[in-house]
Backbone bond lengths (Angstrom), bond angles and torsions (degrees), N, CA, C in turn:
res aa  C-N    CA-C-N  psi(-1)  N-CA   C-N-CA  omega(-1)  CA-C   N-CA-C  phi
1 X - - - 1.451 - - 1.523 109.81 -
2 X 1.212 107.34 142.79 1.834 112.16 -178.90 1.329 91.02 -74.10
3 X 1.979 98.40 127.21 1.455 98.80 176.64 1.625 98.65 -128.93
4 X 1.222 111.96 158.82 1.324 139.08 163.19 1.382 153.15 -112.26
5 X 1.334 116.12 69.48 1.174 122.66 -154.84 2.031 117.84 -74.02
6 X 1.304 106.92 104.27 1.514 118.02 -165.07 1.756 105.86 -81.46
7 X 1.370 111.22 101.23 1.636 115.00 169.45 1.673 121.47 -78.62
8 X 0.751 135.77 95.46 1.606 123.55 171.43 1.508 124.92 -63.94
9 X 1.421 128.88 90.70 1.536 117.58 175.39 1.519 143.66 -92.43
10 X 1.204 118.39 126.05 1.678 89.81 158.81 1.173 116.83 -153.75
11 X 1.193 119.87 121.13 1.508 147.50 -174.51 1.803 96.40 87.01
12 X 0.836 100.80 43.02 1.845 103.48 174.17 1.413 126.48 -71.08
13 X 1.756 112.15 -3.40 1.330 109.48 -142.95 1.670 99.23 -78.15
14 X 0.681 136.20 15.80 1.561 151.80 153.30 1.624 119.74 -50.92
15 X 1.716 104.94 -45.02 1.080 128.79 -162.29 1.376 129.03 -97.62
16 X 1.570 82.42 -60.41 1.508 99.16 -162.95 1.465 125.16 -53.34
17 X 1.043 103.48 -50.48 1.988 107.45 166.62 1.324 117.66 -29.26
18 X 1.657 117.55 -73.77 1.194 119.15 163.67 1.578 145.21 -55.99
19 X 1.356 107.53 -15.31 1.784 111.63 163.42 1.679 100.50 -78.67
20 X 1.449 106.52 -60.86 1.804 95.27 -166.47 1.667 101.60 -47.19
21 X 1.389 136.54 -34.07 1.281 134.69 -154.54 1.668 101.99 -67.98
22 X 1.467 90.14 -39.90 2.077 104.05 165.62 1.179 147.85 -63.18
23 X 1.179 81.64 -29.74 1.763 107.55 168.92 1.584 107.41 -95.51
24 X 1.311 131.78 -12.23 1.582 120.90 -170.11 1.943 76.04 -99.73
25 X 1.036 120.83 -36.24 1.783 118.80 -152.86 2.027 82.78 -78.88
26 X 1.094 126.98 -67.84 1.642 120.38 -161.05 1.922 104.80 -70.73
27 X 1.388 121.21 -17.41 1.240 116.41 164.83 1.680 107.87 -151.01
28 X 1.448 100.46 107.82 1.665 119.36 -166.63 1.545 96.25 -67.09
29 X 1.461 118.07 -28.83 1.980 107.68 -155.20 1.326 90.97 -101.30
30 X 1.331 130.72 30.67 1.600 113.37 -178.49 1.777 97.53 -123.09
31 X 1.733 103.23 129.72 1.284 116.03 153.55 1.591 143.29 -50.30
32 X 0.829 122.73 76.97 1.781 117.67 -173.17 1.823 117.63 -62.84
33 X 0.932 109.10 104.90 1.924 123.72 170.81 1.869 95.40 -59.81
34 X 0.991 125.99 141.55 2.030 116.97 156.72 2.217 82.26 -137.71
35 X 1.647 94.89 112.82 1.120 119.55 167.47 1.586 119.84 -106.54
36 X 1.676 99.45 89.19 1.518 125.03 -169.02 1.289 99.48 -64.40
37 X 1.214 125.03 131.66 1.757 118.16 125.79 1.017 127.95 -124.92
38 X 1.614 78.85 96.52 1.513 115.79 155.88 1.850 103.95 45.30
39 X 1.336 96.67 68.41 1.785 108.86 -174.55 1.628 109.79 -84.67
40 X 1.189 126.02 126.07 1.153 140.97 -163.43 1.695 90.73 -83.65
41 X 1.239 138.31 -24.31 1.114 111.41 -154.20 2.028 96.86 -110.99
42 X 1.306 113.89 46.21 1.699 108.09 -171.72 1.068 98.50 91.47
43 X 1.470 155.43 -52.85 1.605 135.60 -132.33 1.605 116.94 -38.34
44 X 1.122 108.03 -49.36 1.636 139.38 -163.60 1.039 97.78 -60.42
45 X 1.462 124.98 -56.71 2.015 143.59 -154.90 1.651 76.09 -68.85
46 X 1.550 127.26 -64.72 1.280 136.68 -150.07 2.176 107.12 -70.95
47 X 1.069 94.61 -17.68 1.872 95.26 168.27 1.397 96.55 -98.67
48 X 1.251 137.48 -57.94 1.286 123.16 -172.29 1.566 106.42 -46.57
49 X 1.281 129.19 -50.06 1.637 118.40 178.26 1.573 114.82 -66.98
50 X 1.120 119.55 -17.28 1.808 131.30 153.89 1.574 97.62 -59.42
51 X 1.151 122.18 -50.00 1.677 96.33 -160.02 1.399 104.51 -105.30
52 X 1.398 118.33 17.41 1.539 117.17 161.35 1.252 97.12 -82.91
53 X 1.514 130.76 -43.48 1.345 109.21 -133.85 1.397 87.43 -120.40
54 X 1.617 134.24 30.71 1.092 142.06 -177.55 1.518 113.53 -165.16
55 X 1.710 124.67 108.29 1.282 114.14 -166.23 2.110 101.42 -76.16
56 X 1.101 142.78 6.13 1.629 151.97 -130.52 1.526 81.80 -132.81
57 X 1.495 134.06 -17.00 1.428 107.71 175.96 1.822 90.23 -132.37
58 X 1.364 65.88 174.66 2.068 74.36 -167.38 2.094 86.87 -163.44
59 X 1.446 101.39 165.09 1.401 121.88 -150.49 1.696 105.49 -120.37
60 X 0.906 122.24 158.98 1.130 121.64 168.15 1.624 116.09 -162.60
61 X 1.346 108.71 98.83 1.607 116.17 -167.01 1.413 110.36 -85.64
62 X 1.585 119.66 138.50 1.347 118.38 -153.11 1.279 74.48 -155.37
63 X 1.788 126.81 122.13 1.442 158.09 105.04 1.100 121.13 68.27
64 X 1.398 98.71 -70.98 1.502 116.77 -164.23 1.747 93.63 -169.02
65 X 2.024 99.66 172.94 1.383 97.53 162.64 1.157 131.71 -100.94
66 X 1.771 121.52 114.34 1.382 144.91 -177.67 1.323 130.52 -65.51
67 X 1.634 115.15 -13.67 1.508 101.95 -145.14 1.244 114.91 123.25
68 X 1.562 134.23 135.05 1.238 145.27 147.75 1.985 101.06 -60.59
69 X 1.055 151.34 -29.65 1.063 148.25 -171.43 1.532 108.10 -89.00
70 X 1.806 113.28 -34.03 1.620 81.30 -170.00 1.427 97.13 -101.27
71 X 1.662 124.50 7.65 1.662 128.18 -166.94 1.819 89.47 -82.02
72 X 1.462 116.36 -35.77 1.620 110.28 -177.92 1.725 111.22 -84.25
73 X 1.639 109.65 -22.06 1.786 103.73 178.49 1.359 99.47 -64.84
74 X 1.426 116.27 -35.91 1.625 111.28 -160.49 1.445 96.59 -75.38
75 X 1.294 143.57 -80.54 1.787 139.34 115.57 1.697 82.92 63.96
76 X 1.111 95.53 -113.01 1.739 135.52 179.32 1.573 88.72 -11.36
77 X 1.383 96.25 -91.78 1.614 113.55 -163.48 1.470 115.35 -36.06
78 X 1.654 113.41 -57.90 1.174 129.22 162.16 1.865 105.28 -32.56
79 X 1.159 135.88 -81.85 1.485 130.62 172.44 1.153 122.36 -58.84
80 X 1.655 139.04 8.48 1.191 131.95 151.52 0.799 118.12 -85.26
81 X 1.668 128.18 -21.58 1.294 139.30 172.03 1.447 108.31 -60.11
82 X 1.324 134.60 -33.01 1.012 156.72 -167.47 1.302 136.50 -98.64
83 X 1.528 109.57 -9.42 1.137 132.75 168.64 1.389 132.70 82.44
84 X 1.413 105.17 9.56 1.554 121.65 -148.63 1.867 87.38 -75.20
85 X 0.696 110.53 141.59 1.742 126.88 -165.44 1.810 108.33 -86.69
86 X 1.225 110.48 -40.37 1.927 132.18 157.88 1.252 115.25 -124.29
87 X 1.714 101.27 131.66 1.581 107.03 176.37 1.702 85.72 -128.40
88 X 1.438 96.86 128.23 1.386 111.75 143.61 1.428 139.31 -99.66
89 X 1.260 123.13 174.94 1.798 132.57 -165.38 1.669 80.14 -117.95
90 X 1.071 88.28 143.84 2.104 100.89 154.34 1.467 105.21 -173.60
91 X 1.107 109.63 137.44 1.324 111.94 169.50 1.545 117.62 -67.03
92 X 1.430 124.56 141.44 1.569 138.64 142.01 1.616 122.21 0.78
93 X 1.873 95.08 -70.48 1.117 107.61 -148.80 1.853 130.81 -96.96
94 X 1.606 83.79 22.26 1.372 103.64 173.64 1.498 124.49 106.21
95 X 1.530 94.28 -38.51 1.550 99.51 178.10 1.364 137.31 -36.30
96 X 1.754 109.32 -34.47 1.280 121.11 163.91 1.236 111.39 -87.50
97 X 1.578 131.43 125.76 1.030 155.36 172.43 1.850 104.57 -69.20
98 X 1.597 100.82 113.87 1.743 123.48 164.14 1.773 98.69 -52.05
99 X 1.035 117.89 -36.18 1.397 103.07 -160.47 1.744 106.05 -95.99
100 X 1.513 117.64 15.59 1.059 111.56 160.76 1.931 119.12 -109.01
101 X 1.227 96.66 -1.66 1.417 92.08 171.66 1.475 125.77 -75.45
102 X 1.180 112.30 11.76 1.611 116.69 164.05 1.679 111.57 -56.62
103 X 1.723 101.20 -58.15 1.347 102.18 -158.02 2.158 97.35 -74.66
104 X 0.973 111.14 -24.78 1.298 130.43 -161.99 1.355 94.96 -65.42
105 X 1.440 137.09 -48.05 1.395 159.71 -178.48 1.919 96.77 -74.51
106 X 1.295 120.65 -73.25 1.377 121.93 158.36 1.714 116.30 -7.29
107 X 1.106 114.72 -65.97 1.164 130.81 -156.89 1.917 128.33 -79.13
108 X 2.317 76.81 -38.54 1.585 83.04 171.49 1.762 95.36 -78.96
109 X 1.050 122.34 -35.97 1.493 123.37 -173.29 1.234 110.95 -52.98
110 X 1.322 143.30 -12.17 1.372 150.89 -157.18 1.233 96.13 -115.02
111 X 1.241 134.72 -34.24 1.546 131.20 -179.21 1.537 114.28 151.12
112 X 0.758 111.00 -43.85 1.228 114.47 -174.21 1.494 117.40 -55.99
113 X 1.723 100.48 133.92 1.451 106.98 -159.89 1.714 108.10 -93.57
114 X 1.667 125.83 -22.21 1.318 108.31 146.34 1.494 115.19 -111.92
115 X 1.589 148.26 168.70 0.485 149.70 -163.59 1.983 105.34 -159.73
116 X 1.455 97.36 94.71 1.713 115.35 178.88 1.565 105.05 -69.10
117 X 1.015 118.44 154.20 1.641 126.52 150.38 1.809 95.46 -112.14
118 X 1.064 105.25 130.72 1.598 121.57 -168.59 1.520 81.27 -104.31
119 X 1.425 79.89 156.97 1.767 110.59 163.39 1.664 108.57 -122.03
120 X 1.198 115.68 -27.60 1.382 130.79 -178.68 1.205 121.66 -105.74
121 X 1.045 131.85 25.01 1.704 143.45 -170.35 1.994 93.96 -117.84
122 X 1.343 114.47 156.21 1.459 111.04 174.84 1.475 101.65 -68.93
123 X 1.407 105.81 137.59 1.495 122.01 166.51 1.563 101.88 105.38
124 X 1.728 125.79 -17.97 1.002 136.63 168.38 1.681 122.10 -33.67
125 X 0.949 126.16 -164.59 1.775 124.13 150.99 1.315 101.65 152.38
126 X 2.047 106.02 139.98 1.564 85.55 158.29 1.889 106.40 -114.36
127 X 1.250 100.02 170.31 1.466 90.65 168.18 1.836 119.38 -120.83
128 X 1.326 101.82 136.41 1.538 94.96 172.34 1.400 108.16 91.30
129 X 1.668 106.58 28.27 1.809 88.59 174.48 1.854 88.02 -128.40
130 X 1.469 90.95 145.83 1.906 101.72 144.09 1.558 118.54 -6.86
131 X 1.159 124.69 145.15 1.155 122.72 116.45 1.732 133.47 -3.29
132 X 1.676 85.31 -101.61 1.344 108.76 161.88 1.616 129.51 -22.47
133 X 1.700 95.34 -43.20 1.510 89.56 -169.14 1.806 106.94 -97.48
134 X 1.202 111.90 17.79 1.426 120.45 -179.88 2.123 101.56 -94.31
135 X 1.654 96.64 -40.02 1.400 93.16 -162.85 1.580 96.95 -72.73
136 X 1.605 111.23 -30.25 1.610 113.01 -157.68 1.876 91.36 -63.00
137 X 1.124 104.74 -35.15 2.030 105.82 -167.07 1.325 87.15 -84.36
138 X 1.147 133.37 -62.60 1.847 109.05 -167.08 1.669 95.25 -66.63
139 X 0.891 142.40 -56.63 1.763 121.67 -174.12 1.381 107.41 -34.81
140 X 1.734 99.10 -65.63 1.903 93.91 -177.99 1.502 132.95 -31.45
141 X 1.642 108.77 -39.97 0.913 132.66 -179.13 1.630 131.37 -53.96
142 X 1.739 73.96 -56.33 1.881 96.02 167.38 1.206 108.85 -63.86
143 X 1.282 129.36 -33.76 1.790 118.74 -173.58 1.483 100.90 -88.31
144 X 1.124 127.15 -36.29 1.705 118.14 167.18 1.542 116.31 -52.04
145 X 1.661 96.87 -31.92 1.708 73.13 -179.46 1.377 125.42 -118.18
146 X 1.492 106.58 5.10 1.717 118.18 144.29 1.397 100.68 -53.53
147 X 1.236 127.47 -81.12 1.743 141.43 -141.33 1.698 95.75 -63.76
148 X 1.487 113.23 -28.53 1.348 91.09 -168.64 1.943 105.20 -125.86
149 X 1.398 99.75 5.37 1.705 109.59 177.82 1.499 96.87 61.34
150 X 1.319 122.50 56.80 1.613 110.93 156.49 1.840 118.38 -112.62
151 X 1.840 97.23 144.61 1.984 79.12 -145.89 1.441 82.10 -90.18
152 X 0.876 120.02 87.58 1.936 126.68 153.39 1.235 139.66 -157.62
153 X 1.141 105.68 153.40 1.512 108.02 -171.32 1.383 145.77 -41.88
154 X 1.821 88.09 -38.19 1.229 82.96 -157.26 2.139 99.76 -133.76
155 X 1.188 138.40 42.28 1.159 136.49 -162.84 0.918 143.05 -15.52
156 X 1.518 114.09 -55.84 1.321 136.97 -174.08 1.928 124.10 -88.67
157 X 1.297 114.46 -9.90 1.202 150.00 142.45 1.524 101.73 -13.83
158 X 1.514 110.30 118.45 1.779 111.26 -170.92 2.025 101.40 -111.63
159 X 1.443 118.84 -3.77 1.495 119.44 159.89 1.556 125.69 -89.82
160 X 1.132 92.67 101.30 1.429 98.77 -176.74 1.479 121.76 -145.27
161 X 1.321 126.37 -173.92 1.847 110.77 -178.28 1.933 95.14 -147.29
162 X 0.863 88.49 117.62 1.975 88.87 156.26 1.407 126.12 -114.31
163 X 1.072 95.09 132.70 1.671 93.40 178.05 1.469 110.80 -91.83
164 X 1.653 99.29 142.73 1.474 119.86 -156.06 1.717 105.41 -64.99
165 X 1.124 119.77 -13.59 1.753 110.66 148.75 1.751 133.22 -67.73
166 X 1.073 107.97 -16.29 1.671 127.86 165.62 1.578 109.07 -78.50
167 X 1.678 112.59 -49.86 1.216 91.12 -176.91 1.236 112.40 -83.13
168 X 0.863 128.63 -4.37 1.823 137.85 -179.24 1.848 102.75 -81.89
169 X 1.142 101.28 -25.21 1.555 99.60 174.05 1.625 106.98 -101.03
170 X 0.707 112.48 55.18 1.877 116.73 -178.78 1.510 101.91 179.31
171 X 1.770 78.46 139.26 1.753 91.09 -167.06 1.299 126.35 -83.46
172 X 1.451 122.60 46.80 1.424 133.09 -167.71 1.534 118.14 -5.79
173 X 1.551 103.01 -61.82 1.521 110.66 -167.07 1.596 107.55 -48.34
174 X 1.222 122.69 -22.57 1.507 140.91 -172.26 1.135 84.40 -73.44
175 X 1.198 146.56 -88.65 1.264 139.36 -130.86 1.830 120.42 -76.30
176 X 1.295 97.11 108.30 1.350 98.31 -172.73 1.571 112.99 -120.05
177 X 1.655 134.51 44.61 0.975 147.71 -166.69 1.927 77.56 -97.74
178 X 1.210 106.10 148.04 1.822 104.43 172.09 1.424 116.85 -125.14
179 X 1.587 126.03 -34.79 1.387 100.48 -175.86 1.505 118.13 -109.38
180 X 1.406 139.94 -99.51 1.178 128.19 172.87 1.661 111.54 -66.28
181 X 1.073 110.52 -20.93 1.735 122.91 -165.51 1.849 90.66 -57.04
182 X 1.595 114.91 -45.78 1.301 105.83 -172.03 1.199 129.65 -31.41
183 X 1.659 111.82 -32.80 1.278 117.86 -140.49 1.541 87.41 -100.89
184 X 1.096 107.06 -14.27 1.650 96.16 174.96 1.246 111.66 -85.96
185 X 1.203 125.67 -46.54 1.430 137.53 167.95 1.384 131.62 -58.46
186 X 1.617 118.59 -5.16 1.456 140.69 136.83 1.749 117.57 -66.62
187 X 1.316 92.88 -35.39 1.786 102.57 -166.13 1.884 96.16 -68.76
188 X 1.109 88.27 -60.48 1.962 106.75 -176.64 1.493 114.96 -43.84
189 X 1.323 94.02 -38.73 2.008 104.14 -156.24 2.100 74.93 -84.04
190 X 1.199 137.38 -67.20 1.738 124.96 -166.04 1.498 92.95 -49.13
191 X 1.616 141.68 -47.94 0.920 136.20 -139.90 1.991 102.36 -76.62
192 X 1.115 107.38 -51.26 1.557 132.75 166.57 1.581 100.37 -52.88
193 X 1.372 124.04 -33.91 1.877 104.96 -169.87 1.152 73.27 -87.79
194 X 1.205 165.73 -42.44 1.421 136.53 -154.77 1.661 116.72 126.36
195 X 1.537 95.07 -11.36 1.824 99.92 -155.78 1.745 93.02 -82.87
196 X 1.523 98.66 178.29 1.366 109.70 -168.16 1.413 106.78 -87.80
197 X 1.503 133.35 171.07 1.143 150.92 -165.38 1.644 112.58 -140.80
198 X 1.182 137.98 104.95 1.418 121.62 172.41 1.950 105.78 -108.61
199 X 0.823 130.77 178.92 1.780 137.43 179.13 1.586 94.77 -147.59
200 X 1.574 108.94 136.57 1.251 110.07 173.38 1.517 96.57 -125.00
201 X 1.282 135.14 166.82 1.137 129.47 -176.61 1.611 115.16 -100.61
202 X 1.406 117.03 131.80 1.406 126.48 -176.14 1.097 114.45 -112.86
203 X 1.580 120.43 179.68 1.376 139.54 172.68 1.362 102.29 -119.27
204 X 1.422 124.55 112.13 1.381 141.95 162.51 1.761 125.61 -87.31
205 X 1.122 104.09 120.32 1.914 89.10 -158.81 1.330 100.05 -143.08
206 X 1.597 129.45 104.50 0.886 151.03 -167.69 1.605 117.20 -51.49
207 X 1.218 112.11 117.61 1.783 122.19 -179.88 1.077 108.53 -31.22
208 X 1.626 109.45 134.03 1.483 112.23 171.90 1.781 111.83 -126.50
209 X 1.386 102.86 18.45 1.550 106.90 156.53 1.404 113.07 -163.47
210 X 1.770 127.65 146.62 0.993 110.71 -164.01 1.707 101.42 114.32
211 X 1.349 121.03 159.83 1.594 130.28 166.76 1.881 108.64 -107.20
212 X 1.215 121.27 127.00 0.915 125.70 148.41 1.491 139.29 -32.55
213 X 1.711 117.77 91.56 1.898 114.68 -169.53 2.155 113.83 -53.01
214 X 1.649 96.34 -7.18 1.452 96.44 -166.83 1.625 100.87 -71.65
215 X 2.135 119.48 154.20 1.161 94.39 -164.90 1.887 63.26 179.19
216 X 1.550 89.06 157.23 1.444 103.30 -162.86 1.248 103.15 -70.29
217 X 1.557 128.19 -14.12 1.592 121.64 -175.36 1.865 92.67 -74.21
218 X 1.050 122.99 -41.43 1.488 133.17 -157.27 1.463 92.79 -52.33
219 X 1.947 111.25 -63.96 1.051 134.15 -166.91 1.971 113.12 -56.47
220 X 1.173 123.39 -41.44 1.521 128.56 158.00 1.179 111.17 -72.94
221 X 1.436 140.19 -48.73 1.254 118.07 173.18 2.076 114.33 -52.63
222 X 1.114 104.17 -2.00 2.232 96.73 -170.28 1.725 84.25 -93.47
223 X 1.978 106.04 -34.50 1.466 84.32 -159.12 1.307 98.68 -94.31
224 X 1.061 160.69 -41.79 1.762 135.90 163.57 1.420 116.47 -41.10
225 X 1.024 120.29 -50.02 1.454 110.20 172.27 1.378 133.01 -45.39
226 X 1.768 95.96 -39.71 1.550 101.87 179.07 1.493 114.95 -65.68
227 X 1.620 92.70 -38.69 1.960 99.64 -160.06 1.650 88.80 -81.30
228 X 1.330 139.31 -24.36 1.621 119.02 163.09 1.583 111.07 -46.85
229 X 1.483 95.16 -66.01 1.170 88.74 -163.30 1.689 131.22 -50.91
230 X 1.607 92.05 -39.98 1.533 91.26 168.19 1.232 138.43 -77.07
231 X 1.541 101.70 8.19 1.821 104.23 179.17 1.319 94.03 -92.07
232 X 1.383 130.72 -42.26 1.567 133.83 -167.66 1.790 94.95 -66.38
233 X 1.121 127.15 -27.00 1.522 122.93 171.03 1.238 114.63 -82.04
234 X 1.381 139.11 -44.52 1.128 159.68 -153.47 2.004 107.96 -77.04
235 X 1.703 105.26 -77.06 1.145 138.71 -155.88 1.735 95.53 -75.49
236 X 1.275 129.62 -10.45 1.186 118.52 -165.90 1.851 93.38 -104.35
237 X 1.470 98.29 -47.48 1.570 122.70 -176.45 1.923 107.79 -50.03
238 X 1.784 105.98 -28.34 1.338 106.44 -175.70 1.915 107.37 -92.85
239 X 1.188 81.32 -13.92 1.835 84.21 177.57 1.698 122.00 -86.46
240 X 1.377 95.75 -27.71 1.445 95.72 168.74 1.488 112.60 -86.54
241 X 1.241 125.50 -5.04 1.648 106.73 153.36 1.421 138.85 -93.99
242 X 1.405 96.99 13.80 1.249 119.34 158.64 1.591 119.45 -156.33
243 X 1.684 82.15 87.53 1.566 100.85 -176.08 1.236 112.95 -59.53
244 X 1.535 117.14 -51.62 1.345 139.11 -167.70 1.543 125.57 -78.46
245 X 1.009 96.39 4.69 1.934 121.51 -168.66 1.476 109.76 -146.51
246 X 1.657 120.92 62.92 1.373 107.49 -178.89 1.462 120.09 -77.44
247 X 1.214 111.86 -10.56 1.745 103.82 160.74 1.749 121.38 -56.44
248 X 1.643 100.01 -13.06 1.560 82.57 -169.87 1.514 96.69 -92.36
249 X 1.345 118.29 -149.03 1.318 139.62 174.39 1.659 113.52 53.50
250 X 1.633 106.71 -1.53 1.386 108.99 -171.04 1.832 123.40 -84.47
251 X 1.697 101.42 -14.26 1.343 108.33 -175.01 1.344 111.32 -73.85
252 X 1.632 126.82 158.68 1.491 111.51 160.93 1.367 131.27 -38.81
253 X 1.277 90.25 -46.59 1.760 113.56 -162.07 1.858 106.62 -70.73
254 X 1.495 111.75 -3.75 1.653 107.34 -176.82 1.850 98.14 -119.61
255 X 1.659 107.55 10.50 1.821 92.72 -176.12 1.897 94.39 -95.94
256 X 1.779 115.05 142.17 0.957 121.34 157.48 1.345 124.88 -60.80
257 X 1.712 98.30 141.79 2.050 87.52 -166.27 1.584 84.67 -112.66
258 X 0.821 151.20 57.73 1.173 150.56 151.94 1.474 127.83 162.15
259 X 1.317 135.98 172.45 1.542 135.31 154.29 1.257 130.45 -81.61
């Protein structure tokens, strides 16, 4: 299947050379997108000499920096235009492992209309984080998928593949969640049309050059978003089972946290 693998950068120039070189070497037939914004430090100069000297990547210069959400809509849009049949997400900065997109490709190819790389599924793993920063992502996780009943592991997870009939069935322009929150708010909106979900298990391995885009605005924008969203799912769902009794269903302790 014509695939398209969508990078989002900024200030990557650390990076970027050497992941696309990984991803063209562990899967030769896949197209690479590098969706700049507008990186002050080279990034841009450094894909444009990728897509001279390689027809499999191609560039896409964007303004300023927008967002992890609208650097992958534009991403997206850009390869639907194009016909590419699978578009994947991967990060820049290494963390996602080239040598797991076999099964990742496998999987959307089999049918499945999203396709996660888990960190939390068996066979999963990350490498090189805290403690701390393992419980903060599986907690997040757990409250994304209480608050919003989605059956997976792993939410917030930026390796993944959709096939270009999923994104064509979802209303992109709608979605204006921007940094990690997106990825939940991509996960929710396939989960709600009805389409299928598979998780394959990955290796996640924490950047070792480069600054991290994560940042406490990122981190409050996932958690208001989430707890909106799940009260507008939640709070309506507890009132219609007790039509006739609107005092009830109103406490914490009586709303369903999932299906």
């Amino acid at each position: 299947m014509e695939t398209l693998i969508v990078i989002p950068t900024y200030d990557e120039s650390a990076n970027l050379a050497w992941i696309v070189e990984r991803i063209l070497l562990a899967q030769p037939h896949v197209h690479v997108l590098v969706a700049d914004d507008g990186s002050p430090d080279g990034t841009g100069d450094i894909a444009d000499r990728l897509a001279v000297a390689d027809p499999r990547v191609h560039v896409l210069h964007r303004a300023s920096k927008q967002g992890l959400g609208a650097a992958y809509r534009a991403g997206f849009a850009w390869g639907l235009e194009r016909d590419y049949e699978l578009l994947l997400e991967m990060d820049a900065d290494g963390s996602h492992r080239p040598e797991d997109l076999a099964q990742i490709l496998a999987a959307a190819e089999g049918g499945a209309d999203l396709v996660l790389g888990s960190r939390w599924v068996p066979g999963g793993s990350v490498v090189n984080w805290p403690l701390g920063r393992k419980l903060i992502s599986r907690g997040g996780t757990l409250y994304a998928r209480l608050m919003l009943g989605l059956p997976v592991h792993d939410v917030t997870g930026g390796f993944r593949a959709f096939r270009h009939e999923t994104l064509r069935r979802l209303a992109l322009d709608d979605v204006a969640s921007q940094g990690y929150c997106f990825q939940i708010d991509m996960t929710r909106r396939v989960h709600a049309a009805g389409m299928t979900i598979s998780e394959v298990p990955i290796t996640f391995v924490e950047r070792e050059r480069g600054q991290s885009k994560m940042s406490g605005a990122i981190v409050r924008e996932a958690l208001w978003r989430v707890t909106a969203w799940g009260l507008v799912r939640l709070v309506p769902r507890a009132l219609r089972r007790n039509p006739k009794d609107p005092g009830r269903g109103r406490g914490p302790s009586s709303l369903p946290v999932g299906d």
